[in-house]
C-alpha positions as CSV (number, residue, x, y, z in Angstrom):
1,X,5.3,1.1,-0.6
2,X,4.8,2.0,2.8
3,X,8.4,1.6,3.9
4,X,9.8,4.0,1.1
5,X,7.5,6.7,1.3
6,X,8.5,6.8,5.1
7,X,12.4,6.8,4.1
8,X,11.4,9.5,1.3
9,X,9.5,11.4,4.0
10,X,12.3,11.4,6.6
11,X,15.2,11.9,4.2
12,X,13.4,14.7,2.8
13,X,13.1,16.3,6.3
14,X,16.7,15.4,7.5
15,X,18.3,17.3,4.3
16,X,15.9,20.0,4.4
17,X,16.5,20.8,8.0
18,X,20.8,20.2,7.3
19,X,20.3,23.3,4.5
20,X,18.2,25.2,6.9
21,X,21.2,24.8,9.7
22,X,23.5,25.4,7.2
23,X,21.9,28.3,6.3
24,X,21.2,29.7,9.5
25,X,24.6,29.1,10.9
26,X,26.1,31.2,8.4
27,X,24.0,33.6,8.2
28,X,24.5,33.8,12.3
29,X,28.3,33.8,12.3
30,X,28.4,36.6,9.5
31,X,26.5,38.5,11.8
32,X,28.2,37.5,15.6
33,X,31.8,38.3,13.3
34,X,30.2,41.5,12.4
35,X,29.1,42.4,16.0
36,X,32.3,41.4,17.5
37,X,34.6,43.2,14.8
38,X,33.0,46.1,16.1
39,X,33.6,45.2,19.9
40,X,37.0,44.5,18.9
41,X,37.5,47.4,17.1
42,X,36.3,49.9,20.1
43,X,38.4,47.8,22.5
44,X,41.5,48.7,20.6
45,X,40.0,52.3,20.3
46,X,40.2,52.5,23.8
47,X,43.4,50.8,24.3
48,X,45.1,52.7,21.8
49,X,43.7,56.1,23.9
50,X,44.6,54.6,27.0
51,X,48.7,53.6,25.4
52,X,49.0,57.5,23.4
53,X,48.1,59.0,27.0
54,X,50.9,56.9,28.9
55,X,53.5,57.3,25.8
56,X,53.0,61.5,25.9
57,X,53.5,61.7,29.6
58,X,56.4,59.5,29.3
59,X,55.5,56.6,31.3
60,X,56.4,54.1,29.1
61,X,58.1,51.4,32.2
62,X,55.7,48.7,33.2
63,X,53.9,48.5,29.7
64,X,53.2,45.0,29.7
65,X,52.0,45.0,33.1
66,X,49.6,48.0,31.9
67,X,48.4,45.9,29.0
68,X,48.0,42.8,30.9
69,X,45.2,44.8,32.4
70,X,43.4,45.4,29.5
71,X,43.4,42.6,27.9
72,X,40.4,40.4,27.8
73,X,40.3,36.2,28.8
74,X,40.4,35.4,25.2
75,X,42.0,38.5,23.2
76,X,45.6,39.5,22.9
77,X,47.1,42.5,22.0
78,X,50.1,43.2,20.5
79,X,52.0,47.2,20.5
80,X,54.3,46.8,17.5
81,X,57.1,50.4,17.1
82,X,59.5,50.1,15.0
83,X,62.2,51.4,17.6
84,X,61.2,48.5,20.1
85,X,60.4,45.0,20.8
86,X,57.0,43.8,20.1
87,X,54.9,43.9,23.5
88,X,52.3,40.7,22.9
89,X,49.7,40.5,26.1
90,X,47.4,37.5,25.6
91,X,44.6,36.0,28.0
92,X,44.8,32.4,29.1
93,X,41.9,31.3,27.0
94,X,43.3,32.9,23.6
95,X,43.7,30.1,20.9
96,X,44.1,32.3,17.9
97,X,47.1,32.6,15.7
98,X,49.9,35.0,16.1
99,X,49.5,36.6,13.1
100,X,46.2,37.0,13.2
101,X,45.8,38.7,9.8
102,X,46.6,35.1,8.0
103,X,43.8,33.4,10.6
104,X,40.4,33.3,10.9
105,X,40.7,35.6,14.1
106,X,38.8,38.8,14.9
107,X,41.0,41.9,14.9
108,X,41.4,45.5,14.6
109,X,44.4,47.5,14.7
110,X,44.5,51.1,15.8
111,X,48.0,54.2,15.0
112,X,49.4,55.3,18.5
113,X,52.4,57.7,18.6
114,X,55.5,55.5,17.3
115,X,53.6,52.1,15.9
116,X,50.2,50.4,16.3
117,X,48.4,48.8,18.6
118,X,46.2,45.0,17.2
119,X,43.7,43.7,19.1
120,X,42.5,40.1,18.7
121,X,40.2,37.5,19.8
122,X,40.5,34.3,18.7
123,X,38.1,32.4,15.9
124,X,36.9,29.6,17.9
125,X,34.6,32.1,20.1
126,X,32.4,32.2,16.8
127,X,32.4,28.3,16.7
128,X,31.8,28.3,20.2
129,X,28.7,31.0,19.9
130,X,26.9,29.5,17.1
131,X,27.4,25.8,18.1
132,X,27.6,26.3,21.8
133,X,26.1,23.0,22.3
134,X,26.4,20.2,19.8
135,X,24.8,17.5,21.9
136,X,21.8,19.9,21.5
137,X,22.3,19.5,18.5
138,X,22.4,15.8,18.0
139,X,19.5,15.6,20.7
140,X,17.3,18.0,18.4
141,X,18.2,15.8,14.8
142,X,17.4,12.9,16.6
143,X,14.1,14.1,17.7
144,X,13.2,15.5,14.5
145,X,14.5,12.4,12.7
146,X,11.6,10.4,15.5
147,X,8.9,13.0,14.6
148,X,9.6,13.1,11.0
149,X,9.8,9.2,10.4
150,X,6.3,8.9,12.5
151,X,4.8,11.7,10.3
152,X,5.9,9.9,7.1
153,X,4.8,6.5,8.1
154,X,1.5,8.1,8.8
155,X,1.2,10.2,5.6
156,X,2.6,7.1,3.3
157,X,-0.1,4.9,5.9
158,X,-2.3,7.7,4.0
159,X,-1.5,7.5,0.7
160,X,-0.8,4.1,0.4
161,X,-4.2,2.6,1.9
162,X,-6.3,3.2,-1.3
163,X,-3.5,1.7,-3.8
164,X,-3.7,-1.4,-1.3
165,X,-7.3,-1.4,-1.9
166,X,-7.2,-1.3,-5.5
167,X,-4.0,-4.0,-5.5
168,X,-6.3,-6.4,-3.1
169,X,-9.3,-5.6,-5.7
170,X,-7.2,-6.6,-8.5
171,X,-6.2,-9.8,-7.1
172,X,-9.6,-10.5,-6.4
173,X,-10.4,-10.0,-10.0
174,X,-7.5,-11.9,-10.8
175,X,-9.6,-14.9,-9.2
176,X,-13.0,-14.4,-10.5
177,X,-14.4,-11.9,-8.1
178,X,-16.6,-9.2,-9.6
179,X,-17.8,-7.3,-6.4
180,X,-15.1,-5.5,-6.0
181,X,-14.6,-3.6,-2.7
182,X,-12.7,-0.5,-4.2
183,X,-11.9,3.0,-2.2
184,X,-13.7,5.6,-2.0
185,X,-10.6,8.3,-2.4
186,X,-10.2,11.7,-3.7
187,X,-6.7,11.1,-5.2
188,X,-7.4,11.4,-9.0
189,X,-4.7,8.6,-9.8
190,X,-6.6,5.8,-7.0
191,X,-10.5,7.3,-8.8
192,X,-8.5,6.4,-12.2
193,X,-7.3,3.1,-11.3
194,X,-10.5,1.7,-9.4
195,X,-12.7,3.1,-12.7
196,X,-10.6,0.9,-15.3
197,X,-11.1,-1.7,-12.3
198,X,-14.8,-1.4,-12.2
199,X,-14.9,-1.5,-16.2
200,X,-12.5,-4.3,-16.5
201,X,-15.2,-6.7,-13.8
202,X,-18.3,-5.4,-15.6
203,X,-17.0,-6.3,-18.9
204,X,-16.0,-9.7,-17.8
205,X,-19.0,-10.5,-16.0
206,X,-21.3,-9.2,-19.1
207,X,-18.5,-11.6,-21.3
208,X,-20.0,-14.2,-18.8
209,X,-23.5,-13.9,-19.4
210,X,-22.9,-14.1,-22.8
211,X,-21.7,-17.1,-23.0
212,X,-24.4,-18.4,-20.9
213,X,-26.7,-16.9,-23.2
214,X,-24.8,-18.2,-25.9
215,X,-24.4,-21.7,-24.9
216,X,-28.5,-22.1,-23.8
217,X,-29.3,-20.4,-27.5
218,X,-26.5,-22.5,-29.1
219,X,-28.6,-25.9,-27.1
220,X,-31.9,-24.9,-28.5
221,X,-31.2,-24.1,-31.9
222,X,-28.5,-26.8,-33.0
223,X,-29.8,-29.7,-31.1
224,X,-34.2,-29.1,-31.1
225,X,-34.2,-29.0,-34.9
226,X,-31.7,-32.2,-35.3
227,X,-33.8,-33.9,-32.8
228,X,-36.8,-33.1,-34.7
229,X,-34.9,-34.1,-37.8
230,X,-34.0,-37.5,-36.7
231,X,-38.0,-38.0,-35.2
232,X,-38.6,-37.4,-39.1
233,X,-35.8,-39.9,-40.6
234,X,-36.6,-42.7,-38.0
235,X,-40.9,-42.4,-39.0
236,X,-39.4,-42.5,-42.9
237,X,-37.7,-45.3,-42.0
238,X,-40.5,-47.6,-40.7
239,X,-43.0,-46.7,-43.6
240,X,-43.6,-49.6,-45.8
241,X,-42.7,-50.0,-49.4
242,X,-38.9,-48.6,-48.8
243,X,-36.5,-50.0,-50.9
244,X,-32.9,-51.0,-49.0
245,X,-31.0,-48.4,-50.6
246,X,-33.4,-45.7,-49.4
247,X,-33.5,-47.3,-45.9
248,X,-29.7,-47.7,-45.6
249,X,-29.7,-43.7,-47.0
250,X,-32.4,-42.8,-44.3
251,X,-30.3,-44.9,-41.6
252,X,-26.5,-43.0,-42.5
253,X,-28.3,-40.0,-42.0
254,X,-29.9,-40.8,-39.0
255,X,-26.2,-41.4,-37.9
256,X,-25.1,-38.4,-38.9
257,X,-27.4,-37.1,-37.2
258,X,-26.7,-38.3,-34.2
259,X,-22.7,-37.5,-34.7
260,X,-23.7,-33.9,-35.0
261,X,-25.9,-33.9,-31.9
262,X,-23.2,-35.0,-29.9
263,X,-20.5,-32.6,-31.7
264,X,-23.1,-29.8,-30.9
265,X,-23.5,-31.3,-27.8
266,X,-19.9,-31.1,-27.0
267,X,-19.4,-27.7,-28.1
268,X,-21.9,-26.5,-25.7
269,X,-20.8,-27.8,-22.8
270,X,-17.3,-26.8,-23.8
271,X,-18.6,-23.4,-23.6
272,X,-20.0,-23.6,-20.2
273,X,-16.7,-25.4,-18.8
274,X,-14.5,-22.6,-20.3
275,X,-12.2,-21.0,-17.4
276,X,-13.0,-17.2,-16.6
277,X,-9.7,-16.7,-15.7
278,X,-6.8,-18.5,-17.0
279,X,-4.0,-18.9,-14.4
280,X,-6.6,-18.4,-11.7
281,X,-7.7,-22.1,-11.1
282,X,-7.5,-23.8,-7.5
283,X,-7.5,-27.1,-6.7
284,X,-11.0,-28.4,-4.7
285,X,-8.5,-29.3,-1.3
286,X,-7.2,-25.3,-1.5
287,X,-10.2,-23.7,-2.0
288,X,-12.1,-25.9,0.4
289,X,-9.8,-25.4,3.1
290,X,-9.3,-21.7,2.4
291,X,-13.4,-21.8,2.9
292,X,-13.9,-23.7,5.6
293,X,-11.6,-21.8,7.1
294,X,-13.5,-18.1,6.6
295,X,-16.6,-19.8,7.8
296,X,-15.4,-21.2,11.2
297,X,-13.9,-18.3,11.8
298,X,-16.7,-16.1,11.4
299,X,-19.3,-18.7,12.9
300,X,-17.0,-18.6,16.3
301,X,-17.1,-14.8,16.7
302,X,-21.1,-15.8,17.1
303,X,-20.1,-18.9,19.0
304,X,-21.3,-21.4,16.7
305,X,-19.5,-24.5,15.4
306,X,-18.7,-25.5,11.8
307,X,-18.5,-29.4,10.0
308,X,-17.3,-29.4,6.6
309,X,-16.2,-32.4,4.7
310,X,-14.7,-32.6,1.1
311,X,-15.9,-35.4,-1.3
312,X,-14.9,-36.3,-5.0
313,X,-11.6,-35.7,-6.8
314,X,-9.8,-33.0,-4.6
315,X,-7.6,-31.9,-7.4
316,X,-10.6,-30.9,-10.0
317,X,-9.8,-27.2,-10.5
318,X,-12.0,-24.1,-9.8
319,X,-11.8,-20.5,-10.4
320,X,-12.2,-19.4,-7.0
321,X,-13.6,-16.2,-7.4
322,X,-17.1,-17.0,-8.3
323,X,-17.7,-20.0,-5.7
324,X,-16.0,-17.8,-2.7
325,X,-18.5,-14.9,-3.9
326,X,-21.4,-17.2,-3.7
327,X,-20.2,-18.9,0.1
328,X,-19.6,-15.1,1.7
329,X,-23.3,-14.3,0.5
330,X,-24.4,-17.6,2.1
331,X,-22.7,-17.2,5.2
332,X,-24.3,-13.9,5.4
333,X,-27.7,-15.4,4.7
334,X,-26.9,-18.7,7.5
335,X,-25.8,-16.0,10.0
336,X,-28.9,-14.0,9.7
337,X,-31.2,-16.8,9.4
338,X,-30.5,-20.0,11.3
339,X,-28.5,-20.7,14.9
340,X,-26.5,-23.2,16.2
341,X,-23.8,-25.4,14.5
342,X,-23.5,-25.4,10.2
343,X,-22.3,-28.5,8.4
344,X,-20.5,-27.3,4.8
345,X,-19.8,-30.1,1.8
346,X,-18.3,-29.7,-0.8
347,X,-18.0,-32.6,-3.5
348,X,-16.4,-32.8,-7.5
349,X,-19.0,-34.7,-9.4
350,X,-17.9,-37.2,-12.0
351,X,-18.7,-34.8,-14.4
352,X,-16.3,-32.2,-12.8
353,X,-19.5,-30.0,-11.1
354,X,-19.1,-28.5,-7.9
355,X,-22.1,-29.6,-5.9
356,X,-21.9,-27.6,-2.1
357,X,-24.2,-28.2,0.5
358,X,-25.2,-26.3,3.5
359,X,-27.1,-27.2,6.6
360,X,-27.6,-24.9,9.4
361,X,-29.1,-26.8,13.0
362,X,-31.9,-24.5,13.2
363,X,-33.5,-21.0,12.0
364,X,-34.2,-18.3,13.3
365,X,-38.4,-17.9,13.4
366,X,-39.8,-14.4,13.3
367,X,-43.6,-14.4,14.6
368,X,-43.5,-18.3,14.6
369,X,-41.9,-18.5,10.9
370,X,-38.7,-18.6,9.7
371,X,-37.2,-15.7,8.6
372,X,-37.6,-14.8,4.5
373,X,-34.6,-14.9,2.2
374,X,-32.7,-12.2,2.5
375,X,-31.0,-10.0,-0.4
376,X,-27.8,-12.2,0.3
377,X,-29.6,-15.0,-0.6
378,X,-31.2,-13.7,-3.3
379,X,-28.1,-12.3,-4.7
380,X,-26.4,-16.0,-4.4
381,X,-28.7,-17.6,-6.5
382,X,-28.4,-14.8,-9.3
383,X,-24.5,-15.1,-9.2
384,X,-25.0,-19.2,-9.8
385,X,-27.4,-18.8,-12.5
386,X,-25.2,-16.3,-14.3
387,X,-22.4,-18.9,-14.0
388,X,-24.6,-21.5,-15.1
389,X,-25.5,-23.0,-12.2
390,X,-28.3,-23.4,-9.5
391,X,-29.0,-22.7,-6.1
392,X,-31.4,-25.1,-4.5
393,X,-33.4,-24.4,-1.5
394,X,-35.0,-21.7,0.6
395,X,-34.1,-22.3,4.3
396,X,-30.7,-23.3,5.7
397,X,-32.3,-25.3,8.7
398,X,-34.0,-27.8,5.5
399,X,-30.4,-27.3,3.3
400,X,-29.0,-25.6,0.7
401,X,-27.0,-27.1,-2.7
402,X,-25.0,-25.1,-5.0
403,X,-24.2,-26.6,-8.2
404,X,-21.9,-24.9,-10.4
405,X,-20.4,-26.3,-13.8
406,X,-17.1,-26.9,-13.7
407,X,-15.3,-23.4,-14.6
């Protein structure tokens, strides 16, 4: 995005400024052709004086030699009569055409006794004037096309940073993440698009305690009253004076009983193993890796060492988001909290859970006592509840455990 607002920037520049030469350089030779029309024309005023005098006192020998004495460096001037040869005078730099009434040239023709007397100066003195310099020229576009190309990269650096913000926030929440780090902008389209953003992770995250809801509601009302049930068949069954066909009735419906517990059952944990995202799962290796990674990292900027280890099936699937949510808030809570080196586990139970476990060497002790849990900490654990999970422990020195169902 960055790269074609730039090109737009500069390419709007470069034409504008081409029509604004354009434009100017007209508008400039229209008025140097006006200015020099004029200079023209009093030249061949002066001239045509200068000739009249000479022809009424009848000193008309040595004419071209008079006129080569007028004549400018790049101007000619022709003495056309009808009765004699035309007299053309022309200065070494004059380029125009001999005709210069079917040319581009600059003239002006004056009446002297007998003919007339055209003065001219050549076209290319215009060209010369307005472009006197083209390297100039070419020096100046390519310093505008520098200053223009740095102004659009930092105005598209400008525009574009909160639409990279919202396109890193929707990835996130493309992977589970619901604390989403959107910008704080002014532009009424980036405010637009981080709003439908916030909606969109609130209304999944309230979609996901609903289901958590729904699955602990679902556990105590399906399976408490069939367990009671089946209590009641099994004491009907060992009362005395039964006859077999009421026993064998009392035992197929203790059977049932227990096929519908473990339907139920089923069902419920079904619910708690749904994915949040579909598409967003990652294998344990990946997002172990991918974690172990951010926590070295950011334990070396305090000079502290990291041990993790991976343990179970490494291709059980996760939806990242949540679980990576959960380890910044720890890391948070192990870097305020404890010193010294960290050992992180992570493990795939045989029932697909994701069991995490985090020592730290040693706390950090305020007035002889370890530091209290901090809202990091405290914020972890209410992020694995709402998944359905638990978070185990107070003190990263004694260990923390994450579990998390499989999700």
């Amino acid at each position: 995005m960055r790269e074609r607002l730039t090109l737009a920037f500069l390419c709007l520049v470069l034409v504008l400024c081409t029509i604004t030469l354009l434009a100017r350089s007209y508008t400039l030779e229209r008025v140097i052709r006006q200015d020099e029309t004029e200079e023209i024309h009093h030249a061949a005023e002066g001239i045509g004086a200068a000739l009249t005098l000479r022809i009424r006192a009848g000193e008309m020998r040595h004419e071209k030699a008079f006129l080569e004495g007028l004549v400018g460096a790049d101007r000619q001037i022709r003495v056309h009569r009808s009765s004699r040869p035309d007299v053309v005078v022309a200065g070494p730099k004059f380029t125009g055409h001999d005709d210069p009434s079917r040319s581009g040239d600059i003239w002006a023709s004056v009446d002297v006794p007998g003919g007339v007397v055209t003065v001219s100066q050549s076209g290319d003195v215009l060209r010369n004037l307005v472009f006197a310099d083209p390297w100039a020229l070419v020096l100046s576009f390519v310093l505008l096309a520098g200053v223009a190309a740095l102004a659009g990269f930092l105005l598209a650096r400008y525009l574009s940073a909160p639409f990279r913000k919202l396109a890193a926030a929707a990835a996130a929440l493309g992977r589970g993440r619901f604390d989403l780090d959107l910008p704080d902008t002014k532009m009424p389209e980036a405010r637009a698009l981080a709003s439908a953003l916030r909606t969109s992770a609130g209304q999944l995250q309230e979609r996901i305690k609903r289901e958590q809801t729904f699955a602990e509601h679902a556990s105590h009302v399906l399976r408490t009253p069939l367990t009671a049930l089946r209590l009641e068949l099994d004491d009907l069954a060992l009362q005395d004076g039964l006859g077999e066909e009421a026993t064998a009735a009392v035992n197929r419906c203790v059977a049932r009983i227990e096929t519908l517990d473990n339907v139920s059952g089923e069902l419920v944990e079904l619910a708690r193993r749904g994915s949040l995202v579909a598409g967003a799962e990652t294998p344990l290796r990946d997002l172990a890796t991918a974690a172990a990674q951010r926590w070295a990292d950011e334990l070396g900027h305090h000079h502290r060492t990291l041990t993790a280890g991976v343990d179970g099936d490494l291709e059980t699937s996760y939806t990242p988001g949540p679980v990576e949510h959960i380890l910044e808030l720890l890391l948070v809570d192990v870097l305020h909290r404890s010193r010294g080196g960290v050992r992180l586990a992570f493990e795939a139970t045989g029932e697909g859970a994701l069991r995490i476990q985090v020592d730290a060497a040693d706390s950090v002790r305020s007035r002889g006592r370890a530091k209290q849990p901090g809202s990091a900490f405290v914020r972890a654990r209410a992020v694995a509840m709402a998944l359905g999970g638990r978070l185990d422990g107070e003190r990263p020195d004694e260990g923390l455990e994450v579990l998390l169902p499989r999700r």
